[in-house]
C-alpha positions as CSV (number, residue, x, y, z in Angstrom):
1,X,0.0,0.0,0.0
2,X,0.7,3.7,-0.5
3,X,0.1,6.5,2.1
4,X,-0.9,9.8,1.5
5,X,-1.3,12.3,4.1
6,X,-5.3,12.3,4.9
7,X,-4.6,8.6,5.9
8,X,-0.8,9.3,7.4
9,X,-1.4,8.9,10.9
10,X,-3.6,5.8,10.3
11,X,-0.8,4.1,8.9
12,X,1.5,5.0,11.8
13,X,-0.8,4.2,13.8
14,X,-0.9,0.2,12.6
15,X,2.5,0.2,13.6
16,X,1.8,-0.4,17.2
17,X,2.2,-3.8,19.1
18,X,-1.5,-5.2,18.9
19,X,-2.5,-8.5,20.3
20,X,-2.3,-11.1,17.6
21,X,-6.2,-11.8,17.9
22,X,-7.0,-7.9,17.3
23,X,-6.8,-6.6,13.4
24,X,-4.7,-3.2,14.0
25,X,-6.4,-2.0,10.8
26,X,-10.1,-2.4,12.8
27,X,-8.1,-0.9,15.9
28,X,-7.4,2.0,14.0
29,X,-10.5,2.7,11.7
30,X,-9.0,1.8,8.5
31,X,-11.5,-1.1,5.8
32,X,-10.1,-4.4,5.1
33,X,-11.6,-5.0,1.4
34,X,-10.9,-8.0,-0.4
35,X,-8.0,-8.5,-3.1
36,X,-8.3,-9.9,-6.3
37,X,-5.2,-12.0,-7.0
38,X,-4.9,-12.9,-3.4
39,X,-5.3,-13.6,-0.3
40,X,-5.0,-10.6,2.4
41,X,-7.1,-7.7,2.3
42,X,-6.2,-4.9,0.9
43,X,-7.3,-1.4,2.9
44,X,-10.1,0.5,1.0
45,X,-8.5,4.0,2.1
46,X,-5.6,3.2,0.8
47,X,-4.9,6.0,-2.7
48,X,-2.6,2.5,-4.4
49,X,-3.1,-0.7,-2.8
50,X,-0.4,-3.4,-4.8
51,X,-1.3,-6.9,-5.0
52,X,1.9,-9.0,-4.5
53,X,3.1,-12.4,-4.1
54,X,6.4,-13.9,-3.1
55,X,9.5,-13.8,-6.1
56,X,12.5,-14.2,-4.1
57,X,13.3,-14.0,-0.4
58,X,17.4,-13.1,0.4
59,X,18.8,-14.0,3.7
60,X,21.7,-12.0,5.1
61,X,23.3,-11.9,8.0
62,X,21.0,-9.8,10.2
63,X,17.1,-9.9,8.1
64,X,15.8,-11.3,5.4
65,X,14.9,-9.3,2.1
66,X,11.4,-10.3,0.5
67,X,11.0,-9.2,-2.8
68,X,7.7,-9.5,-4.5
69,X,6.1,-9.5,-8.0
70,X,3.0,-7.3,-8.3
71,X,0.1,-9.3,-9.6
72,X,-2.4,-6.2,-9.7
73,X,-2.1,-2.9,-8.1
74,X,-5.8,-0.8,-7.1
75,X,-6.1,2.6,-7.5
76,X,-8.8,5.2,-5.5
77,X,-10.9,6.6,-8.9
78,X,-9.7,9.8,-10.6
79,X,-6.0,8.9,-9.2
80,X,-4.9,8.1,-12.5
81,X,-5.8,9.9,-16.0
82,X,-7.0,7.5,-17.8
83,X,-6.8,9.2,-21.1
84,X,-2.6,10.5,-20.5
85,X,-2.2,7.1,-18.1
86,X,-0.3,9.6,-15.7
87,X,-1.3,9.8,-11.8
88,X,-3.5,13.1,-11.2
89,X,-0.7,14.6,-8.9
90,X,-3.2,17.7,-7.7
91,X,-5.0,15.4,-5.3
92,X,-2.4,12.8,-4.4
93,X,0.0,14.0,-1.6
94,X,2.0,10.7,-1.0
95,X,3.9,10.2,2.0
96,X,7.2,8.1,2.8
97,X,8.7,6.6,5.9
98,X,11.8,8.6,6.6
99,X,12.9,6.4,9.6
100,X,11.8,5.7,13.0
101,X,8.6,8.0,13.7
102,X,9.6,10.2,11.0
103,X,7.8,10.6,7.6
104,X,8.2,12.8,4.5
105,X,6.1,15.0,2.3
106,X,6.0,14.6,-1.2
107,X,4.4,18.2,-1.7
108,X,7.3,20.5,-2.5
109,X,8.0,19.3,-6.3
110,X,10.3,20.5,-8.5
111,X,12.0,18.9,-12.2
112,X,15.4,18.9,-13.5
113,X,17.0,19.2,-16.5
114,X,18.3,17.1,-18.7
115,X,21.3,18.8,-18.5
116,X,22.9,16.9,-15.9
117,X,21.8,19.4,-13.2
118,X,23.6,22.3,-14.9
119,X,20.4,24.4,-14.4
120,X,18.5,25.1,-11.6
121,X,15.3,22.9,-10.3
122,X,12.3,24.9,-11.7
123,X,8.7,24.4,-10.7
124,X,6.9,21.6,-12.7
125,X,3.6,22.3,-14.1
126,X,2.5,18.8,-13.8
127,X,-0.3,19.8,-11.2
128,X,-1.7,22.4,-14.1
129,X,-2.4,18.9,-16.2
């Protein structure tokens, strides 16, 4: 699944050490809705929910590394244009786990060159789209 910042403190929120017979999405007030390609639920408030299953799991020393192949991936309606098959970036805020209990903003965007950075970041109008 994919944050955004309406749902942001949900998702932290999952984070916490339930009880193995309570759901932490219920505990929180997120919807469990079923998947299509499999089993677990996916959560309804989610903006992109990705449907995966298992391609490789790597062991190393200290974890292991799961790596996953996406089978279908849900998207809330009018997320993606349909027509330009880009995602409708003036109503999707997406956050990011930046470690710990801290997150990230995705709101300050900007676009470089393809000048290998020679010129300055300037404002994108992908949000006039």
């Amino acid at each position: 699944h994919m944050s955004d910042e309406p749902m942001a403190q949900k998702m932290h929120d999952c984070g916490a050490a339930f009880p193995s017979d309570v759901s932490e999405l219920a505990a929180v007030g997120l919807t469990p809705v079923p998947s299509h390609g499999v089993a677990p639920p996916r959560i309804a408030e989610a903006p992109v929910a990705f449907e995966c299953v298992l391609h490789e799991k790597l062991e190393t020393d200290s974890r292991y590394v799961f790596i996953g192949r996406i089978v279908r991936l849900a998207a809330r309606p009018g997320l993606i244009d349909t027509v330009a098959w880009r995602v409708n970036l003036r109503d999707y805020h997406p956050v990011a786990r930046f470690g710990a209990s801290f997150y990230t903003r995705t709101n300050e965007r900007f676009s470089l060159s393809d000048a290998g950075g020679q010129r300055a970041p300037t404002a994108t109008g992908i949000d006039e789209l």
